[in-house]
N, C-alpha and C positions, 0 to 999 in steps of 0.2 A: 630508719627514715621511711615516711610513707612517698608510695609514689600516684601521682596524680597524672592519669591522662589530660594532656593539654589538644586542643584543636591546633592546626597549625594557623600562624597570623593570617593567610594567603586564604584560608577558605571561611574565614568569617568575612572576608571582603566582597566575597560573589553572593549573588542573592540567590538562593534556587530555582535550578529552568523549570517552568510551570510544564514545560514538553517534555519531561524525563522520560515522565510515568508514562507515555499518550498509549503506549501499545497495553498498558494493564485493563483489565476487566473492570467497569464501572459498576462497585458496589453501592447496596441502599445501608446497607451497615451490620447486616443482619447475614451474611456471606453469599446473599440471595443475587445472581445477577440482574440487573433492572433490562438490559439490552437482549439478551440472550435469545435468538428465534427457535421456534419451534421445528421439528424434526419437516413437518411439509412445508415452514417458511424455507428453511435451510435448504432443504433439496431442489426448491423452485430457485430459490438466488444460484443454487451452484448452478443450473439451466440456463438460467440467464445469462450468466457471465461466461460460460461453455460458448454459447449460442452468437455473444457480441466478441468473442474471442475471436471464431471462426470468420465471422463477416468482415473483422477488423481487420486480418491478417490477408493482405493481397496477393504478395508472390514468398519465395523461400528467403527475399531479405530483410522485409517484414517478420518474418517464421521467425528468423537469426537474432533481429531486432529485439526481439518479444522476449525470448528465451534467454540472454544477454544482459541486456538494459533492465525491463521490467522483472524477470520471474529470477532469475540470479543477481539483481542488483549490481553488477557489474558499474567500472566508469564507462567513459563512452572512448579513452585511450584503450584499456587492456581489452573494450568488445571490437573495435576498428583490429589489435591489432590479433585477434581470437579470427574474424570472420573474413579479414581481408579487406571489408568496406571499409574506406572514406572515414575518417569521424566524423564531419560533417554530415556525409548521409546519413549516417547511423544517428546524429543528433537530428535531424530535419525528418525521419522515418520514423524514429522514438514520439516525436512533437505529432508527428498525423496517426500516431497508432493512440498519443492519450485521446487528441479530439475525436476519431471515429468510436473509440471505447465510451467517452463521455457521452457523446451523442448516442450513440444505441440503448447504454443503458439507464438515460435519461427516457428514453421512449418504452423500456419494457413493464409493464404493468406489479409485474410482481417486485421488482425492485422500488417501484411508487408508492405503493402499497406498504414496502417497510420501513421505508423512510417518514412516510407519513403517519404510519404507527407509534413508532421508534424515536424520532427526535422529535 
């Protein structure tokens, strides 16, 4: 008897999330990447984002906030109960550190410059 892999009924019902892939490298097809910045674009964005990091980050729960929330993607229960803060601050500190981030790195040149390249 031959045997036939079947798909299960359950996943020909979902259609695939267009967001699976979003963190993979956007190829032209050829294995060349289309986005990829150059070694002085790359070291001027990590400047920038160093530069709006520092401005961003106001006192040590901010600092907590940062390291937490954004850089270990943490929820905002297990960083409240890691830091001591509030989840509520920790959510309302998280929200003022994306807009100050937003805002600075909207105003830094070299970050304009690759967006305006690049997309």
């Amino acid at each position: 008897m031959r045997r036939v892999d079947v798909q299960p009924h359950w996943a020909k019902s979902f259609p695939r999330n267009p967001l699976e892939d979003w963190w993979l490298p956007r190829t032209s097809g050829a294995g060349e990447l289309d986005d990829e910045p150059t070694p002085e674009e790359r070291e001027a964005l990590m400047n920038a984002v160093a530069t709006c990091i520092e401005n961003a980050v106001l006192d040590e729960i901010d600092q907590a906030v940062l390291e937490t929330i954004l850089l270990a993607q943490c929820s905002l229960r297990w960083a409240s109960d890691m830091t001591g803060i509030p989840k509520t601050t920790v959510a309302r500190r998280r929200d003022g550190l994306i807009e100050r981030l937003k805002e600075c790195l909207s105003n830094e040149p070299a970050v304009a410059e690759y967006l305006d390249r690049h997309l």
